[in-house]
N, C-alpha and C positions, 0 to 999 in steps of 0.2 A: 429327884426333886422337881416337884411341878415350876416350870416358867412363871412370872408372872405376867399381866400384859403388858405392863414397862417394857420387862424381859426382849418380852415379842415386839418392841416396837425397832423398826427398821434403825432407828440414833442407837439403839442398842448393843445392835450385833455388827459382827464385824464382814457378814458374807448374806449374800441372799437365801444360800443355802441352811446355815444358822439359825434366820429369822424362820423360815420354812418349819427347820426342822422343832421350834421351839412351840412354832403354834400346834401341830400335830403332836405334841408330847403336851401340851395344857389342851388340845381337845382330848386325848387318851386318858387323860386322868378326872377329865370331867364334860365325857360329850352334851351332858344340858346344861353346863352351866354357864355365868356369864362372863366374858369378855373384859367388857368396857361399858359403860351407860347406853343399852341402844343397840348392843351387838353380844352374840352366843357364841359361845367358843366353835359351835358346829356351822354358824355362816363366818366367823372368819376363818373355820380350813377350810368354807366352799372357797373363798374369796382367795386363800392361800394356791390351793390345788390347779385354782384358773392360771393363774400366773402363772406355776410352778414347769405347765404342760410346755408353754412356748419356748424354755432352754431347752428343755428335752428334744424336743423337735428338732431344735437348731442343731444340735449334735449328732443328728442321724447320719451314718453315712451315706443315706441316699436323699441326696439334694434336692429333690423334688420335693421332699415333707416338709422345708424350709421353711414354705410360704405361708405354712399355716397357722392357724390359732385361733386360741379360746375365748370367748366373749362370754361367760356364765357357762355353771355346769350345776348342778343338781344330784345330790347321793343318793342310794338307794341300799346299797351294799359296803358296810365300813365294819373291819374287823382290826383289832390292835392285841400284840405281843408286846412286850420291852424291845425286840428289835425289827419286827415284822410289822406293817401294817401294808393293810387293802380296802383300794378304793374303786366303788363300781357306780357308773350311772348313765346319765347321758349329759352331753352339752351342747354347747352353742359353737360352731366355729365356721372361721372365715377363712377365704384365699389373699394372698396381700394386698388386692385392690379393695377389699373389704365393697364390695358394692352388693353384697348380698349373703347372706347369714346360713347353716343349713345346724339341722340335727343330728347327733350319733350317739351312739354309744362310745364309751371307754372303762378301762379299765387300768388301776395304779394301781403296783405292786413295790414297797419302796422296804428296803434293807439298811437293818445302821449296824456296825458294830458296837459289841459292849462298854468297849473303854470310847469310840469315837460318836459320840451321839448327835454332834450337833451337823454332820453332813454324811447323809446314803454311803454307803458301798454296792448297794445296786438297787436303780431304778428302771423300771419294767412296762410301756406306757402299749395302749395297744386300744387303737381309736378309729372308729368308722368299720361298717361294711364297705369290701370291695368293691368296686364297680368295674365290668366290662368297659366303658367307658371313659369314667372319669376317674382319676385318682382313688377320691373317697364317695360313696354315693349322695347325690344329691339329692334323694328323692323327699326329703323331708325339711322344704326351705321355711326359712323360718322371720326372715328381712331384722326387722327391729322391734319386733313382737315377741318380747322375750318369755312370757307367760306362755306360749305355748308349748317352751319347754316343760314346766312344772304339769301341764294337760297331758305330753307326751313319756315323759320318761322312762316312766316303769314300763312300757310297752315294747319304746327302745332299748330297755337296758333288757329285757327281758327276750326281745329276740337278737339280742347280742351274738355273733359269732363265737360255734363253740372250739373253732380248732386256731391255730395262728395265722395260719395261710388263708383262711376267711375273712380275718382284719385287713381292712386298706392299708395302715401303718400297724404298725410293731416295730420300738424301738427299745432296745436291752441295755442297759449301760453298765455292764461288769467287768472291772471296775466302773464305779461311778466316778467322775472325776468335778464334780462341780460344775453349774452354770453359769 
């Protein structure tokens, strides 16, 4: 049964993951359609997916990916089963001091079981080119000019690293256990 957007709305559900998971199953069953007065079921799972990357993060075992996070992201690549869906593009993210914004690519691979719908059994997030240098590469800053994304995307999402060990982060969460 499709969500409604009530459904989806945060007073509604009883977890973040819930609400997550309810907007991604009303964009699945109607990527053009409408939301709410004003909004597409396909900008609020951009709007969904933004949020959704910073738990993920936070649960890496490697405490360096901590600091980061999403500031807008942009699809280019979305495919949907009853319990598989995938999400490919590029976004916007920062380091915790947020004093300046960069570009990358990512990639979300999110799993639900049949009878549990409303929260992953495994999420699969895997964001930035490596850098020699720096954690994730910076070479595509982007400050508070968010349109640049939308100029850039497909170019990032399209020289996306094709192997794991090429992504700056990759974080697997199987089990998923909630954010």
């Amino acid at each position: 049964m499709t969500p409604t957007s009530q459904e989806c709305h945060k007073d509604f559900c009883v977890s973040a993951d819930q609400q997550f998971s309810r907007i991604v199953r009303r964009w699945a069953a109607e990527p053009l359609g409408q939301f709410e007065e004003g909004y597409s079921n396909h900008d609020r799972l951009r709007s969904a997916i933004e949020y959704f990357i910073q738990p993920i993060l936070k649960q890496s075992s490697d405490k360096s990916v901590h600091e980061f996070w999403s500031d807008g992201l942009d699809l280019i690549e979305c495919s949907a089963s009853p319990t598989v869906y995938f999400f490919g593009g590029a976004c916007i993210f920062s380091d915790r001091h947020a004093n300046w914004m960069w570009l990358a690519p990512f990639e979300l691979r999110i799993e639900y079981d049949t009878h549990e719908i409303d929260c992953p059994t495994l999420v699969d997030l895997k964001l930035g080119h490596r850098d020699p240098i720096e954690r994730i590469s910076k070479q595509y800053p982007t400050g508070r000019r968010g349109y640049r994304l939308y100029a850039m995307s497909h170019c990032l999402y399209g020289d996306r690293p094709k192997s794991n060990q090429n992504w700056a982060v990759h974080v697997k969460l199987s089990p998923y256990t909630g954010g």
